[in-house]
C-alpha positions, -999 to 999 in steps of 0.1 A, spaced: -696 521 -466 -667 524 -441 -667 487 -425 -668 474 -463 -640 491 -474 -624 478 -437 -616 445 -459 -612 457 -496 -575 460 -492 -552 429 -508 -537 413 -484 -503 399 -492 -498 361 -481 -462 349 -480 -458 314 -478 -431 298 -456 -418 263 -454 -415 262 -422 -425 233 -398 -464 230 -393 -468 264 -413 -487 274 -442 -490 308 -444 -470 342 -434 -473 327 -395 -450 299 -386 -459 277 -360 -434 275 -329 -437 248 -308 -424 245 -272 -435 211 -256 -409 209 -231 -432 216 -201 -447 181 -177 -482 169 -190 -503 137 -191 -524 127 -214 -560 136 -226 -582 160 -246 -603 178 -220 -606 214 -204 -641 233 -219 -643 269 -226 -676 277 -208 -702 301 -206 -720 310 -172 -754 308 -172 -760 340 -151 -727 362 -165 -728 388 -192 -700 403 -191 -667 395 -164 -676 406 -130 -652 433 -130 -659 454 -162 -670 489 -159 -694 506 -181 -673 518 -202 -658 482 -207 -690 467 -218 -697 496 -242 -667 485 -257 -677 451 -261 -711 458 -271 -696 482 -305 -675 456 -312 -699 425 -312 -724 450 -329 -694 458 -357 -686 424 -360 -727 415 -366 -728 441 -392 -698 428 -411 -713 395 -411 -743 412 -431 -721 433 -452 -690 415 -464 -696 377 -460 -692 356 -492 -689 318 -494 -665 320 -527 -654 281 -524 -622 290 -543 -602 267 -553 -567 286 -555 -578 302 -521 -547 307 -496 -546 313 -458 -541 351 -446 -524 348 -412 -515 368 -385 -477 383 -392 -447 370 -373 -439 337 -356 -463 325 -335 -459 297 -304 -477 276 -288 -474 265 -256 -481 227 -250 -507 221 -219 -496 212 -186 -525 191 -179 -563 179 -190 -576 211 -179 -550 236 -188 -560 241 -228 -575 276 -223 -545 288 -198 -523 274 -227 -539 289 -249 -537 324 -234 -501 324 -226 -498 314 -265 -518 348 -271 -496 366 -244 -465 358 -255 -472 362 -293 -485 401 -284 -463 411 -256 -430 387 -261 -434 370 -227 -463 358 -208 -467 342 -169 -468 305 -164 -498 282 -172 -507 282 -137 -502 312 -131 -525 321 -158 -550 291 -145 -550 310 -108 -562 344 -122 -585 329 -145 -597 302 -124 -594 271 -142 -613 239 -124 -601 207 -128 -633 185 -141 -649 213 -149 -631 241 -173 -626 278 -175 -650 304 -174 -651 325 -209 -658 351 -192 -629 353 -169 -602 344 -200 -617 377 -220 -609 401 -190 -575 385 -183 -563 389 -216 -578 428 -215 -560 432 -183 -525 417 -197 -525 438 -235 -536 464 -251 -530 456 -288 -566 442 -288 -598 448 -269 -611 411 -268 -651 403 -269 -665 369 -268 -694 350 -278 -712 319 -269 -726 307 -297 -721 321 -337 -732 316 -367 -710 306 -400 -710 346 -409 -704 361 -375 -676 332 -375 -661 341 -402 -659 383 -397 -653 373 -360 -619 358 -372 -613 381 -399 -618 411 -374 -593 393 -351 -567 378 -380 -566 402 -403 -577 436 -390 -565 437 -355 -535 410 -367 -537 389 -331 -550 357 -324 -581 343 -315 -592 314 -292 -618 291 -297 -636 266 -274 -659 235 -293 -665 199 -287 -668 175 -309 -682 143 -323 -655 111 -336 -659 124 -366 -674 152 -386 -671 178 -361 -652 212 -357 -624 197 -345 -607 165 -362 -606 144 -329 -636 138 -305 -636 162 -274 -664 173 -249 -651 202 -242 -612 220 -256 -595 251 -270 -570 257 -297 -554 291 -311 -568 308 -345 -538 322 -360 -548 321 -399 -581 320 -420 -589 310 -455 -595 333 -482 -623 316 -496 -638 315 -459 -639 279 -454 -613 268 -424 -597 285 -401 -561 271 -393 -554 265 -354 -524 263 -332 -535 227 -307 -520 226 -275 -526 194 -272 -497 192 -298 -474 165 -292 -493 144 -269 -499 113 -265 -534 108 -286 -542 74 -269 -537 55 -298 -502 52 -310 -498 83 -322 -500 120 -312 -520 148 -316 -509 176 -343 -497 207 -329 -516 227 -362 -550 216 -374 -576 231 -399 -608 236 -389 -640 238 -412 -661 273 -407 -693 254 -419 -690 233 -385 -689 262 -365 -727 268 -352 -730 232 -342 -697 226 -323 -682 263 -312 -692 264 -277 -668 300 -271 -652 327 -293 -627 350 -280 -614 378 -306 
């Protein structure tokens, strides 16, 4: 079958020792931008929303073959190998992320990260926040940060999804990492402990830039890096998130 021989090919992982970096993708960080503290700013879904208001039909046929392609990839090619030499695969390049501005600013962080790693320059955080529109207290609609990034590139056509299981997960990212070679964001919440992410969140977004081989974490870019984490310390600007934890915490997928 075509799609299985999509991901037969070897892929070559160069490992780098550069700062926060463990694959062929080093992590820039620029954190010179104003900010207060916290770890807020959900990736939602609206209740009554699709697809983004303003997608033709041929836009949501495009979406629909590739959530359908990714579905079938989770049937055909998903295998929980545990290995223990496993690697990460990353997206090529250097890859920056952009600290957030405010509580509520992780997902228009997050996209100017994406931006700027596809087209070399991206607009502001708020800027990004006004065409998206980000609410303070409330979040950003998924919907809305899908179209924006459709509208702003064409390396990728960007689909998202709600909910996933560990497979879709897993050949979500792949598709994203590895085939298409851009990032992906992802919106969860989580517990104190045990959860997707390793602090505890209602609501926030970080940057999948790299997945392991043996399909067990997903390594993410944090804006939140660098900040304060409100006790005595701050927040890691790369983290490592377990695929496994997924379906319980991912609240939004965009690849």
């Amino acid at each position: 079958m075509i799609i299985k021989r999509l991901f037969a090919v070897t892929m070559a992982v160069v490992i780098t020792v550069a700062t926060f970096t463990v694959s062929a993708s080093s992590v820039k960080i620029t954190d010179n931008e104003t900010y207060k503290p916290g770890a807020n700013g959900s990736l939602y879904f609206p209740e009554d929303q699709t697809y983004p208001a303003d997608y033709s039909q041929e836009d949501i046929r495009r979406t629909e073959e590739k959530l359908a392609m990714t579905e079938q990839l989770a049937k055909d090619t998903y295998v929980l190998t545990n290995t223990a030499r496993s690697t990460y695969t990353s997206i090529p390049g250097t890859f920056t992320i952009f600290q957030q501005q405010n509580d509520w600013f992780c997902v228009p962080a997050s996209v100017r990260s994406v931006l700027y790693y596809i087209n070399g320059s991206a607009p502001s955080q708020s800027s990004i926040a006004s065409s998206i529109g980000t609410v303070d207290y409330v979040g950003t609609n998924a919907l809305n940060a899908t179209s924006y990034l459709n509208q702003q590139q064409s390396a990728n056509w960007y689909a998202s999804r709600s909910s996933v299981t560990q497979s879709i997960m897993y050949s979500s990212l792949r598709v994203s990492i590895i085939t298409a070679k851009v990032p992906a964001l992802i919106g969860a919440t989580s517990p104190s402990s045990g959860g997707f992410l390793p602090y505890s969140t209602s609501g926030h977004c970080v940057v999948a830039n790299a997945i392991k081989n043996d399909n067990t974490y997903v390594q993410c870019a944090d804006p939140l890096g660098g900040r304060s984490n409100g006790s005595g310390g701050t927040y890691s600007y790369q983290i490592y998130c377990p695929i496994s934890k997924a379906p319980s915490y991912v609240t939004a997928l965009i690849y």
